[in-house]
Structure formats: C-alpha cells, structure tokens
C-alpha positions in Angstrom: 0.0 0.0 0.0 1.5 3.3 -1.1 0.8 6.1 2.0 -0.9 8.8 -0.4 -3.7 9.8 -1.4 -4.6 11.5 -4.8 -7.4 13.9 -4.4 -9.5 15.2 -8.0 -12.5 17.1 -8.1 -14.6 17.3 -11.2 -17.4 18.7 -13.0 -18.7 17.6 -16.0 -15.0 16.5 -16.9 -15.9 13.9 -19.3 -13.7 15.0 -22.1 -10.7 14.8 -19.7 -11.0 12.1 -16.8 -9.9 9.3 -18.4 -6.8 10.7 -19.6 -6.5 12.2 -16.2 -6.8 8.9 -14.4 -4.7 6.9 -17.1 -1.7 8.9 -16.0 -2.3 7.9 -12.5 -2.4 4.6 -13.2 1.2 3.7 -11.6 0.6 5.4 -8.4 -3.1 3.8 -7.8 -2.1 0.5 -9.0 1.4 1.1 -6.4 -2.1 1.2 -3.9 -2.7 4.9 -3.2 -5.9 6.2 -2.3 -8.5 7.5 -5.2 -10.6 10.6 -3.4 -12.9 11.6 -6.1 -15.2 14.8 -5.4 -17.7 15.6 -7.9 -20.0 18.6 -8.0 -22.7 16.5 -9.2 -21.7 16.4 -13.0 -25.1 16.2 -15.4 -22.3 14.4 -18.1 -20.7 10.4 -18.0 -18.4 11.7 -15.7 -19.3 9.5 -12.9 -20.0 6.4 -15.7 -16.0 7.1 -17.0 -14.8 6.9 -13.4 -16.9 3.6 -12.7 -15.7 2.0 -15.8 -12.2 3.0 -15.0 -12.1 1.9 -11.5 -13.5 -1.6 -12.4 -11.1 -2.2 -15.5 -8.3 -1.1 -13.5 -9.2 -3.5 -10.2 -8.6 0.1 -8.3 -9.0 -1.1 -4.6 -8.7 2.1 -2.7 -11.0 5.0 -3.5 -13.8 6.8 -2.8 -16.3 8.9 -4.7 -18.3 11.9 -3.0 -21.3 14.3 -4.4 -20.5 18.0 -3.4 -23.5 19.4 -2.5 -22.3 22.7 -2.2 -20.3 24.7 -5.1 -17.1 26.4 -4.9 -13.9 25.2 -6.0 -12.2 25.3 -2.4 -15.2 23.5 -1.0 -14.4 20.7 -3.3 -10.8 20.7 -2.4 -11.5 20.9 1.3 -13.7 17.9 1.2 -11.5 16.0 -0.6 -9.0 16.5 2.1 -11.5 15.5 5.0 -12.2 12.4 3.0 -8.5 11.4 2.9 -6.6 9.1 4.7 -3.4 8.8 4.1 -0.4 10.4 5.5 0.5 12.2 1.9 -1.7 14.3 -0.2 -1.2 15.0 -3.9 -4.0 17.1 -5.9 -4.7 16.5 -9.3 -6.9 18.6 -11.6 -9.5 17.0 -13.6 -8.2 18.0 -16.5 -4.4 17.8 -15.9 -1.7 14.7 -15.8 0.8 13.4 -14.4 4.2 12.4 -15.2 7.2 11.3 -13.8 5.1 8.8 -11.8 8.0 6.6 -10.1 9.5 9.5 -8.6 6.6 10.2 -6.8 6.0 7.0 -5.2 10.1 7.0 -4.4 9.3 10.2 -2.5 6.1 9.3 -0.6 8.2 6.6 0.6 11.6 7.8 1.4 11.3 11.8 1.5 10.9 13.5 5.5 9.8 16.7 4.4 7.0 18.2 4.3 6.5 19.6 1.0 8.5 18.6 -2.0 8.1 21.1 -5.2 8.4 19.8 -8.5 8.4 20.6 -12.0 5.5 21.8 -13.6 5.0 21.7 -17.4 2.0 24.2 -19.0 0.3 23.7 -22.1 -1.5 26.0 -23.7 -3.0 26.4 -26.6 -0.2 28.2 -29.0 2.9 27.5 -26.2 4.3 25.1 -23.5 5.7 26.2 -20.8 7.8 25.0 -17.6 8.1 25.9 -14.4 10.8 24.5 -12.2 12.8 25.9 -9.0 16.6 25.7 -9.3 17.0 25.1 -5.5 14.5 26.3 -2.5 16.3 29.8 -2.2 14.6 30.4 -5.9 11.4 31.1 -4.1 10.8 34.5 -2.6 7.6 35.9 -1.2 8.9 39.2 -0.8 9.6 39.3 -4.7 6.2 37.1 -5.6 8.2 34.2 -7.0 5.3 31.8 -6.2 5.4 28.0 -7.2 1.8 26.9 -8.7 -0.3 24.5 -6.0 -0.8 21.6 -8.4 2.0 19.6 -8.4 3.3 19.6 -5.1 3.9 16.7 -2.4 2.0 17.5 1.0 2.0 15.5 3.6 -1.3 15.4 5.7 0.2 17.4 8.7 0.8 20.7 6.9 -3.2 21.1 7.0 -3.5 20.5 10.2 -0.8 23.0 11.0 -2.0 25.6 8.7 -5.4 24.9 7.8 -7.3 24.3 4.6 -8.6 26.7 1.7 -10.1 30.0 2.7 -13.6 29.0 0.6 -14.2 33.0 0.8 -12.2 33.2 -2.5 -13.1 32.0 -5.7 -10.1 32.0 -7.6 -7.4 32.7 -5.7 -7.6 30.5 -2.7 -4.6 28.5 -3.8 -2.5 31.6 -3.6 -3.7 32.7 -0.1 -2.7 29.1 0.9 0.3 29.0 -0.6 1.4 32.0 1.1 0.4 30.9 4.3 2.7 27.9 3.5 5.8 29.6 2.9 5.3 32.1 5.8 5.3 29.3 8.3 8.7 28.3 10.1 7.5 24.5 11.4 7.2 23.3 8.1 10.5 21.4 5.6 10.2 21.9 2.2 13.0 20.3 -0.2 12.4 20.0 -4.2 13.0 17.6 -7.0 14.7 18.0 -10.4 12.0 16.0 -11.7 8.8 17.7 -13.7 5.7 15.4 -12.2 2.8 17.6 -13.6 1.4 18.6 -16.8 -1.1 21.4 -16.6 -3.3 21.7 -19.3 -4.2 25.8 -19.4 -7.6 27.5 -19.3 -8.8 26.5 -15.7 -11.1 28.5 -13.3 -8.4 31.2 -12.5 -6.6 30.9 -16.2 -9.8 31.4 -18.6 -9.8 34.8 -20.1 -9.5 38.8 -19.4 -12.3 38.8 -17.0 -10.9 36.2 -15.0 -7.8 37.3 -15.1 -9.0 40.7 -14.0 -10.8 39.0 -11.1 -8.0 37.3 -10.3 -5.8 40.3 -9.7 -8.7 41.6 -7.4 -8.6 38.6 -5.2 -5.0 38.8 -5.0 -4.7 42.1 -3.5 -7.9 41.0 -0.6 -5.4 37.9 -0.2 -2.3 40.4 0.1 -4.3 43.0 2.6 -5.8 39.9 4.6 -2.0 38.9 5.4 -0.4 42.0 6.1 1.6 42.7 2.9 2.2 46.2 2.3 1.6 47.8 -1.2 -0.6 44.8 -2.1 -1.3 46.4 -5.9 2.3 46.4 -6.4 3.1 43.0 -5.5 0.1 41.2 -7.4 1.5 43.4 -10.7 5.2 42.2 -9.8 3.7 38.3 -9.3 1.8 38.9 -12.8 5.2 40.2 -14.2 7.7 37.1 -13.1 5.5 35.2 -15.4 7.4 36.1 -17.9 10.8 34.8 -16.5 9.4 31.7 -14.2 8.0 30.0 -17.6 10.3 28.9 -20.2 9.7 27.0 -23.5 9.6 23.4 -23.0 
C-alpha cells in the first residue's frame, strides 16, 4: 500500500478524466488512495470513473457528491475524505508524469512539501516551471510555485489549515502563502517535472478572469499584512514572464 492519497475534483470533466486517471495509473495501482469529489456532474463523468475503476481492479478510492459549489469547498472535502499520510491534488483536467518519482518520494522523503516541475500547455505555447534550488522562491519578490504539483503530507493542513472558501479563484494563492510564511514546516524539491497542466482553468480562462483574479489577489495580500498589495500582485503577474520557459 502506497501512504498517499490522490485527491480530483470534477465537474462535468468527461472530455478529460480518463486521460487524467490513465496517467495515474502507476501510483493507484502502487495502492494509493482515489478521493474523487464531484459537483454533481449532469455528463458520463461519474459512468468514466466507474468504468475505469472496475477495468483497473482500483481497490482504494472513494467517490463523493458536493453538494455545495465552490472550488475550495471541493478541495476541502477532498481533504476531510482522505486518509493517508500524503496528499497530492490532481486537476481534472491535468496529468501526471514522472510517476515513479513520486512513489520513491512518498516513501523515502521527510519533508513536508517537495516542489516539483511543472510543465503548462497551452493552446499556442508550452511552458515550464521548475525551481533551481528552495532559495529560488521569494515571497517578498512574488516568486510563487503553482499549487498543483506539489507533495503535501497530511500534517501541513492540520498546522496551517485548509482553503479559505471565501475566495473563488485565488484561494490556492492565499494558501500557498500561508505555506511559505510558516517556520515549522520542511520543504526540499525535486529536479523532476511530475505535472502537466493543461491551461484554461477556473483562475486561467480569459481577461475577466484574469481581471478577477488580480482583485482577489490584492484582498489575499491586505488579509496577510503585505504592504503595497497592488504592487506586489503586478510584480507576481510580471515574473510570469521569466518563471516559464519553453519546454
């Protein structure tokens, strides 16, 4: 039995869950736990996620209904459904990569949190993102790894909570800040890119959002103290262009 659990919430994600799943295939068949949260898709989502689970003999899982909406509502419940002492998200719509160096890590890595690589795809250009070394991230300067992608192990939620649900978009930002800014916490990183993120999701999907985004960034900013929040959400916005590099 691998000691991790791999948490994905969907909606209507048809197009994209098989493909999703597929990728996970070596870690659940490696015995991790399947924590499926779905905010009660009207598609075959559900019916692809049986079908899946019964060709694949997937032993460990289970599926919950959301009954209420909200992105961070779905990613809290997955955590309270979880049992295992390591926690790795996966977006519906996303893959993984790299699988075996996961599973060496959930069973050989201390730390808390381990970063890893991060490859975007969008629709004209791929991306990466990737960390040379821990001292590469700076809250101070905004240089802010993404959320997906990252090993968590279970105890970092209970010493710094779960997602703020009073944002809409930008509650894995206010959470990864309150990561970084705590001092009981080890972090280490990998050279490895895990996670492939496919481009276009809830905070990623056009001007408006975009402009909502930068919004919420600046309450998440003022709720933590930062000073001269406007100026650090246009500086995070700006290291864009030099975190991502072609693939």
């Amino acid at each position: 039995m691998l000691n991790l659990s791999l948490l994905i919430c969907t909606k209507n994600s048809a197009k994209s869950i098989f493909t999703c799943l597929n990728s996970a295939l070596p870690i659940l068949n490696a015995g991790a736990e399947l924590i499926l949260v779905d905010g009660r898709s009207n598609d075959n989502t559900i019916k692809i996620i049986l079908q899946f689970i019964k060709n694949n003999n997937i032993v460990y899982y289970k599926i919950i209904t959301q009954m209420k909406n909200g992105l961070y509502e779905a990613f809290n419940l997955a955590i309270i459904n979880s049992e295992r002492k390591k926690i790795l998200f996966l977006h519906s719509d996303d893959l993984l990569q790299n699988t075996q160096t996961l599973i060496t890590d959930v069973y050989n890595s201390a730390s808390d949190v381990i970063f890893y690589g991060v490859e975007i795809e969008g629709t004209y250009l791929s991306r990466k993102w990737h960390i040379k070394n821990l001292s590469s991230i700076n809250v101070s300067s905004m240089i802010i790894p993404p959320h997906a992608g990252i090993l968590v192990s279970r105890n970092v939620y209970c010493k710094i909570g779960k997602f703020n649900t009073n944002y809409k978009i930008a509650g894995d930002f206010e959470w990864m800040l309150r990561l970084l800014l705590s001092s009981n916490i080890s972090f280490s990183f990998s050279n490895e890119s895990t996670y492939i993120m496919k481009s276009g999701g809830v905070s990623n999907s056009g001007f408006l959002s975009e402009i909502k985004k930068y919004l919420e960034d600046v309450t998440v900013l003022k709720s933590l103290g930062f000073k001269f929040p406007v100026l650090l959400v246009f500086k995070k916005k700006l290291n864009k262009l030099f975190q991502f590099r072609k693939i």
